[in-house]
mmCIF file as Biopython writes it, N, C-alpha, C and O atoms, coordinates in Angstrom:
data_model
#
loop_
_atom_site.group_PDB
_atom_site.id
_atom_site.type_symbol
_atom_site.label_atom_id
_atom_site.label_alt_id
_atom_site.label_comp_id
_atom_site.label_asym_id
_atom_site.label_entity_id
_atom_site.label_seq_id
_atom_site.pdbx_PDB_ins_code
_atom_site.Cartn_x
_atom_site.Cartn_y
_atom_site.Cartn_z
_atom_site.occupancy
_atom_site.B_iso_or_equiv
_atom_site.auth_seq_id
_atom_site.auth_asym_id
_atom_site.pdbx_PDB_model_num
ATOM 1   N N  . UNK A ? 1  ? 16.666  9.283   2.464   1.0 0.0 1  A 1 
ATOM 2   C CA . UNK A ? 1  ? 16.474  9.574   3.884   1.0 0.0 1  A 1 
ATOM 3   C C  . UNK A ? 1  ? 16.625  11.064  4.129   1.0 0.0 1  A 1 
ATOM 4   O O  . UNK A ? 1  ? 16.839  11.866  3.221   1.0 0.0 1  A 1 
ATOM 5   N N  . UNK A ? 2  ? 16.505  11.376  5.368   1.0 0.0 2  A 1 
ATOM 6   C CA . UNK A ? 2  ? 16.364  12.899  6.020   1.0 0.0 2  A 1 
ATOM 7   C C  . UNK A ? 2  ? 17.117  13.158  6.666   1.0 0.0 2  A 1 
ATOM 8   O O  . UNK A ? 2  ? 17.475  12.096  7.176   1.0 0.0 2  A 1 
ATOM 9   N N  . UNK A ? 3  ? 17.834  14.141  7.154   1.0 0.0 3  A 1 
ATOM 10  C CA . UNK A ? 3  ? 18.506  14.435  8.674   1.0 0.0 3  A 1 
ATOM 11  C C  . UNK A ? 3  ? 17.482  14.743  9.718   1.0 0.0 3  A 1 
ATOM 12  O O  . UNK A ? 3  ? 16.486  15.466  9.701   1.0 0.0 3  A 1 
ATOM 13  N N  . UNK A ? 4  ? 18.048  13.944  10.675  1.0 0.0 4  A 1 
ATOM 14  C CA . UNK A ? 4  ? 17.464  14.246  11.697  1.0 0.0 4  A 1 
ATOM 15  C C  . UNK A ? 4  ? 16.352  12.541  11.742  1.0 0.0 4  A 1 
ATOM 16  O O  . UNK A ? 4  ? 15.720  12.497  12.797  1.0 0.0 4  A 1 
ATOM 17  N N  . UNK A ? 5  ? 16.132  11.490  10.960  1.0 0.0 5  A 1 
ATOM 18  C CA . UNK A ? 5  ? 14.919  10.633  10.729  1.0 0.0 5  A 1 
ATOM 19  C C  . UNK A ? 5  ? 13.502  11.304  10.797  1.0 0.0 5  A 1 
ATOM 20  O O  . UNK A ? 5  ? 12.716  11.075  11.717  1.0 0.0 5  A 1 
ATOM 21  N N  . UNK A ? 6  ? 13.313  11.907  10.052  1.0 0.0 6  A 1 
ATOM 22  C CA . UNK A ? 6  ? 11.740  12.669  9.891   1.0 0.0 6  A 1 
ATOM 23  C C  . UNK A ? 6  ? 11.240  11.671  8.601   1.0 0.0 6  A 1 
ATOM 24  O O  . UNK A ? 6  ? 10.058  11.826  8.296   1.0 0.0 6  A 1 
ATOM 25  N N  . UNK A ? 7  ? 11.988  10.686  7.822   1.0 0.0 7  A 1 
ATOM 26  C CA . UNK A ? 7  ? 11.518  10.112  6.471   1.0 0.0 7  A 1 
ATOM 27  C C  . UNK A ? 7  ? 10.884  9.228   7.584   1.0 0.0 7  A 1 
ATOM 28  O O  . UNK A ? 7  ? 9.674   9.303   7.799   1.0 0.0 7  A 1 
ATOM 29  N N  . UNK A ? 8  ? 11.702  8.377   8.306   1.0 0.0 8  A 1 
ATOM 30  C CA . UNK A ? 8  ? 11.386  6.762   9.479   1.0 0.0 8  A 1 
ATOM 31  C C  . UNK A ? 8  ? 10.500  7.257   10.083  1.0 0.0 8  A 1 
ATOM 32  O O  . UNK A ? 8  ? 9.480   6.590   10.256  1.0 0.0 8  A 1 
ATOM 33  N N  . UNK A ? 9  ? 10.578  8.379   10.520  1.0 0.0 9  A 1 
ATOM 34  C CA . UNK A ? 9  ? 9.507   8.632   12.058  1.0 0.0 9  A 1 
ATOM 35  C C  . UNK A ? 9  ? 8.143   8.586   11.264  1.0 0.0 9  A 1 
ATOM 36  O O  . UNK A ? 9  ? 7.269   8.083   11.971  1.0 0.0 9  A 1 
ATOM 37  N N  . UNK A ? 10 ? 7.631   9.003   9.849   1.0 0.0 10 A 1 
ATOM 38  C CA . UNK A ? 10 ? 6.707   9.075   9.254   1.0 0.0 10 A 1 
ATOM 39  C C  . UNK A ? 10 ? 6.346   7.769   8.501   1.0 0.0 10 A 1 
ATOM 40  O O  . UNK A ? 10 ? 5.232   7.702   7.982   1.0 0.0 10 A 1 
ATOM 41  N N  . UNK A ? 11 ? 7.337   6.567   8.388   1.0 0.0 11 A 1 
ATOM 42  C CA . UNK A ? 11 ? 7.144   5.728   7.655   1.0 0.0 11 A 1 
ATOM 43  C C  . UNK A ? 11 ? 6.249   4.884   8.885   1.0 0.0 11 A 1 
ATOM 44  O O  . UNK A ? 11 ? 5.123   4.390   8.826   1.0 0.0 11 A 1 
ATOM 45  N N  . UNK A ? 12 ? 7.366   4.945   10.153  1.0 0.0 12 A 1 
ATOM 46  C CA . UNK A ? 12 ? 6.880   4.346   11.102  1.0 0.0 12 A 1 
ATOM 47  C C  . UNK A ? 12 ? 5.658   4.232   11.329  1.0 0.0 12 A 1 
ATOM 48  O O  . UNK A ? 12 ? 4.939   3.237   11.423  1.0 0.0 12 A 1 
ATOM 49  N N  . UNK A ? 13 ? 5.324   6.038   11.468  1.0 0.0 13 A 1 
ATOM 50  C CA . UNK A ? 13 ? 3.573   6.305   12.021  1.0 0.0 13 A 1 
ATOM 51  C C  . UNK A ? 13 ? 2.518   5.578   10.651  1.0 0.0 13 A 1 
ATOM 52  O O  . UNK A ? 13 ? 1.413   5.078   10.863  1.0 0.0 13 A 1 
ATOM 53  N N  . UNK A ? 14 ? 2.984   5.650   9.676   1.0 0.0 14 A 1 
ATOM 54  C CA . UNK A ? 14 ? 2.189   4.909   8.831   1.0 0.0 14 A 1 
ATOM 55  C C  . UNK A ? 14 ? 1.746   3.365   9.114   1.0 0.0 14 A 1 
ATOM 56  O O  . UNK A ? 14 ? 0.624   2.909   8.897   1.0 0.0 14 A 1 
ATOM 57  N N  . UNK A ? 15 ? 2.694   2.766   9.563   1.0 0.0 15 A 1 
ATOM 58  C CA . UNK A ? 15 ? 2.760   1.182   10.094  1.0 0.0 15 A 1 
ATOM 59  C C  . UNK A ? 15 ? 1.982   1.188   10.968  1.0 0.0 15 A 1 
ATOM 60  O O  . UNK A ? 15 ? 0.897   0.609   11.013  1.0 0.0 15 A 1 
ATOM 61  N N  . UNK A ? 16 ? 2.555   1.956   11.863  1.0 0.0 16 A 1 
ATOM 62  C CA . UNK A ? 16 ? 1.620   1.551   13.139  1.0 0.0 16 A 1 
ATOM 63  C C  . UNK A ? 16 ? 0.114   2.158   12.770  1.0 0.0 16 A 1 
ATOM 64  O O  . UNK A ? 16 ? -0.392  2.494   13.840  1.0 0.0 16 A 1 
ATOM 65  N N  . UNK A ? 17 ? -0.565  2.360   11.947  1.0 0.0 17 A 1 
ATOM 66  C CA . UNK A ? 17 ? -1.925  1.963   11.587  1.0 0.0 17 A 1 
ATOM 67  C C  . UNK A ? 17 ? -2.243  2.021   10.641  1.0 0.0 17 A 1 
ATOM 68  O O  . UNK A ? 17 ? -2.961  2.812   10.030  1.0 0.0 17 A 1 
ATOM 69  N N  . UNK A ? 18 ? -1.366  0.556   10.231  1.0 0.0 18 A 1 
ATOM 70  C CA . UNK A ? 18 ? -1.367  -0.315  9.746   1.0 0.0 18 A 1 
ATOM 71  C C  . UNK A ? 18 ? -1.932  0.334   8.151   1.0 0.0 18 A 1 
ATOM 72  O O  . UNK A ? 18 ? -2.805  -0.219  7.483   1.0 0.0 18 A 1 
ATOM 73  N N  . UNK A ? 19 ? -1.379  1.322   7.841   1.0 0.0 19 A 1 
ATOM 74  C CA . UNK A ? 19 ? -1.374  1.755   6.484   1.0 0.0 19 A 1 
ATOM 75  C C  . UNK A ? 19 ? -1.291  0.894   5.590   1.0 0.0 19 A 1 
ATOM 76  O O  . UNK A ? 19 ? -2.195  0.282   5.021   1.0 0.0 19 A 1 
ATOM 77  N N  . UNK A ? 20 ? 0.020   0.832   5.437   1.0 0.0 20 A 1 
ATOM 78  C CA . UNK A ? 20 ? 1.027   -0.247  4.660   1.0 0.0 20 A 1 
ATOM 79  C C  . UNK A ? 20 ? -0.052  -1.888  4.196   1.0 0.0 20 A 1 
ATOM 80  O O  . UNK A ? 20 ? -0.027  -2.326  3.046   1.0 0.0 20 A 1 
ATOM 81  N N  . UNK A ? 21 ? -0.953  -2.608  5.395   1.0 0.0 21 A 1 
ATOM 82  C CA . UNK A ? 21 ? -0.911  -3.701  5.272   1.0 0.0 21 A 1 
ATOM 83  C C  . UNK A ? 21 ? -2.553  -3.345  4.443   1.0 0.0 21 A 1 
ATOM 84  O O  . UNK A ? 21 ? -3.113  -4.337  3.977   1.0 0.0 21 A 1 
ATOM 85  N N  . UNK A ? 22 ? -3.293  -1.933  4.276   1.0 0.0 22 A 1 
ATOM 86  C CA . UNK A ? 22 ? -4.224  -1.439  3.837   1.0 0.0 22 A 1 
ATOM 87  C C  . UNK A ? 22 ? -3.939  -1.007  2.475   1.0 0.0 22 A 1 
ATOM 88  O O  . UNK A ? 22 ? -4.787  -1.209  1.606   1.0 0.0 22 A 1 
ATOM 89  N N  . UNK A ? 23 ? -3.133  -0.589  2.271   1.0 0.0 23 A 1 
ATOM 90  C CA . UNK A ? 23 ? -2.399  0.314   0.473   1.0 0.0 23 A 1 
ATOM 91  C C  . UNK A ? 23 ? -2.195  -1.609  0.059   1.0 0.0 23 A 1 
ATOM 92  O O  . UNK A ? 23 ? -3.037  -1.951  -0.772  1.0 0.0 23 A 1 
ATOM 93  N N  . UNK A ? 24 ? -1.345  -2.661  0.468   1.0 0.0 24 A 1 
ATOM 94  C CA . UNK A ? 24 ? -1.154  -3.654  -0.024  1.0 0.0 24 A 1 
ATOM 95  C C  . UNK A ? 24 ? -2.489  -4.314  -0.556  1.0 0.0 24 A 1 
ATOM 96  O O  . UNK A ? 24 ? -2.732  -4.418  -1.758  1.0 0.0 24 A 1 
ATOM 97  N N  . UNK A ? 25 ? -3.497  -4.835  0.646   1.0 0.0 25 A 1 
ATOM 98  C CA . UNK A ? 25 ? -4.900  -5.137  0.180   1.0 0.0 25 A 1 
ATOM 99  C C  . UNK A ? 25 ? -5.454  -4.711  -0.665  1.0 0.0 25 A 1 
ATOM 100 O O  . UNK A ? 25 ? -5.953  -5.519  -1.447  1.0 0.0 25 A 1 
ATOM 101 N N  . UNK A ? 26 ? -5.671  -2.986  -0.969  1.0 0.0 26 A 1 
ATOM 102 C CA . UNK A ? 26 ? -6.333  -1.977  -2.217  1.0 0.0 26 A 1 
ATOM 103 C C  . UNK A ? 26 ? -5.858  -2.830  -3.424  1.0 0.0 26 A 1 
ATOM 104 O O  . UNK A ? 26 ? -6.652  -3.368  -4.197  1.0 0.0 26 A 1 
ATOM 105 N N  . UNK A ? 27 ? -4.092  -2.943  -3.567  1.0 0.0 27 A 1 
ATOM 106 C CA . UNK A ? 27 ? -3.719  -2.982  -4.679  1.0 0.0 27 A 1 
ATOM 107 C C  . UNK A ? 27 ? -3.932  -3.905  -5.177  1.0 0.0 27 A 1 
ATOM 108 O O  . UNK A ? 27 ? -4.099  -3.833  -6.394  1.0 0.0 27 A 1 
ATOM 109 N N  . UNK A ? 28 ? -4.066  -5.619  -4.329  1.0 0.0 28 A 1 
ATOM 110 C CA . UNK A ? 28 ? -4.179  -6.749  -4.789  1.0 0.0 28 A 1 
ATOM 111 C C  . UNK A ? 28 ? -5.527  -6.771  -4.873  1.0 0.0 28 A 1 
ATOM 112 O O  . UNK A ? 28 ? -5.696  -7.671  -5.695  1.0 0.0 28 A 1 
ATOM 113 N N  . UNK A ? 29 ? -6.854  -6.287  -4.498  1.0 0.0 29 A 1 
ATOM 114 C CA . UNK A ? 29 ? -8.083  -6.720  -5.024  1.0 0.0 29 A 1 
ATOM 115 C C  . UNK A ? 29 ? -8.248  -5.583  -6.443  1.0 0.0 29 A 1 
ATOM 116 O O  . UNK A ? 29 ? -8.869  -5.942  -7.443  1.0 0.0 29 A 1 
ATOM 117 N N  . UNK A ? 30 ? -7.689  -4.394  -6.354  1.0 0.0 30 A 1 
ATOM 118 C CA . UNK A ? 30 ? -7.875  -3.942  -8.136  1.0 0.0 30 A 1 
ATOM 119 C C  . UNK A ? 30 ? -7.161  -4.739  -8.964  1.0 0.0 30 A 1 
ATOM 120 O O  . UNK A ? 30 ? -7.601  -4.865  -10.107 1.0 0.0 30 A 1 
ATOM 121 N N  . UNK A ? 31 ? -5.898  -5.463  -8.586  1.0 0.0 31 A 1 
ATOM 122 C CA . UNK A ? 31 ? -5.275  -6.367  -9.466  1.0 0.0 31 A 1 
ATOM 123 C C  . UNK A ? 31 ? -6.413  -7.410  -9.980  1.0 0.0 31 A 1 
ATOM 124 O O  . UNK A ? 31 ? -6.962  -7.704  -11.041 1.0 0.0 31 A 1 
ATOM 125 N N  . UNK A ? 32 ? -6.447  -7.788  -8.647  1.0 0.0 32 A 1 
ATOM 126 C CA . UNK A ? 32 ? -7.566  -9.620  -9.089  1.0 0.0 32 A 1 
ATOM 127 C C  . UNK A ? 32 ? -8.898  -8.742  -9.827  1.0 0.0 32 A 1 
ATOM 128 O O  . UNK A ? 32 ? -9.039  -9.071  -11.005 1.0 0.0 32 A 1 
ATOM 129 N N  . UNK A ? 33 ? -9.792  -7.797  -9.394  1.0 0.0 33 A 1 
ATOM 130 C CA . UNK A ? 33 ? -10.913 -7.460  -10.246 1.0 0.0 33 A 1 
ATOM 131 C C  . UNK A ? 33 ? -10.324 -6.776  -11.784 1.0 0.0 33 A 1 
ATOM 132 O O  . UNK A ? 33 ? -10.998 -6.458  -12.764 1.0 0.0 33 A 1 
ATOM 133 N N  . UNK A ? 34 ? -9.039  -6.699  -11.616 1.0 0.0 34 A 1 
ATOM 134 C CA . UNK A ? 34 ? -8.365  -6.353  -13.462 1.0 0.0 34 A 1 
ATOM 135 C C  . UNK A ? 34 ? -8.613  -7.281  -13.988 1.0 0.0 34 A 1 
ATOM 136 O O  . UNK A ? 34 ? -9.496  -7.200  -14.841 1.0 0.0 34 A 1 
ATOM 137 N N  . UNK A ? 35 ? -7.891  -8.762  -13.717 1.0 0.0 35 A 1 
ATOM 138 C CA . UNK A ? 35 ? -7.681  -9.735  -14.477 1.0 0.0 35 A 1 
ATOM 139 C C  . UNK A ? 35 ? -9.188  -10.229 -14.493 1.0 0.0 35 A 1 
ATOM 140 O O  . UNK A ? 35 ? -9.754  -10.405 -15.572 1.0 0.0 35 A 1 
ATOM 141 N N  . UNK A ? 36 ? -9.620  -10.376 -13.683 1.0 0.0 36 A 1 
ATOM 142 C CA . UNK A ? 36 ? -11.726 -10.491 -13.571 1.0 0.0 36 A 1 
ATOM 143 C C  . UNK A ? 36 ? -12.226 -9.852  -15.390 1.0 0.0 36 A 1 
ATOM 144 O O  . UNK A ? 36 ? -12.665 -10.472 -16.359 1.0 0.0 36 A 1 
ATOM 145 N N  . UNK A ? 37 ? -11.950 -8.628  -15.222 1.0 0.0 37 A 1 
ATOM 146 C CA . UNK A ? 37 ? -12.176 -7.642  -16.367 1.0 0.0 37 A 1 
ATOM 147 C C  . UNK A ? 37 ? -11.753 -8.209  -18.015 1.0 0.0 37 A 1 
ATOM 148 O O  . UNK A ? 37 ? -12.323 -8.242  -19.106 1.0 0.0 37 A 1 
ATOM 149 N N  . UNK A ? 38 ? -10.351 -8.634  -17.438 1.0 0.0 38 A 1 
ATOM 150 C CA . UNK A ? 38 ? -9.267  -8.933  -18.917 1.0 0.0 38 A 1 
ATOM 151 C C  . UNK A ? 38 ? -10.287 -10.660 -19.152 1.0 0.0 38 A 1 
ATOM 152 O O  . UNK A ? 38 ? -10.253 -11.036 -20.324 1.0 0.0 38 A 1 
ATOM 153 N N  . UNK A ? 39 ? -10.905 -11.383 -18.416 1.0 0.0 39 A 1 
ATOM 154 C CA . UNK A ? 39 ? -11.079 -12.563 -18.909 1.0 0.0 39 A 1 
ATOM 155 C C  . UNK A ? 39 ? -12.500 -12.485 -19.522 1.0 0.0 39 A 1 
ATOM 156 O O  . UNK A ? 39 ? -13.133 -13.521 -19.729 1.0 0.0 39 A 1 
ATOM 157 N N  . UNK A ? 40 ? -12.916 -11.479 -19.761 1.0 0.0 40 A 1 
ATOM 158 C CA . UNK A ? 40 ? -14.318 -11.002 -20.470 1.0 0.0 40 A 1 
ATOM 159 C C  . UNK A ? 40 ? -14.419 -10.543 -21.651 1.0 0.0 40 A 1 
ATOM 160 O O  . UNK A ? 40 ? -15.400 -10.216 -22.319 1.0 0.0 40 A 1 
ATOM 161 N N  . UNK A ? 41 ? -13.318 -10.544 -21.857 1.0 0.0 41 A 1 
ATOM 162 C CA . UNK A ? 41 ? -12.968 -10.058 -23.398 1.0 0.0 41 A 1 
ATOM 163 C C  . UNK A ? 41 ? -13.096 -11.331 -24.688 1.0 0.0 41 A 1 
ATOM 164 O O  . UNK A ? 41 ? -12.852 -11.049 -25.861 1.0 0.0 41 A 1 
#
């Protein structure tokens, strides 16, 4: 953390559009098109 909350105030602004629920989605469809990849072998 920070003094003063400058870490929260930035985590916050990330949430509220809706970053967070966008970085999660990215990661789980390169996951699923990995394993897509690994079953071609």
């Amino acid at each position: 953390t920070s003094p003063g909350g400058t870490t929260i105030a930035g985590l916050k602004a990330l949430e509220e559009g809706k970053l967070t629920a966008t970085l999660m989605a990215a990661v789980e469809a390169a996951t699923l098109r990995a394993k897509e990849l690994g079953k071609k072998k």
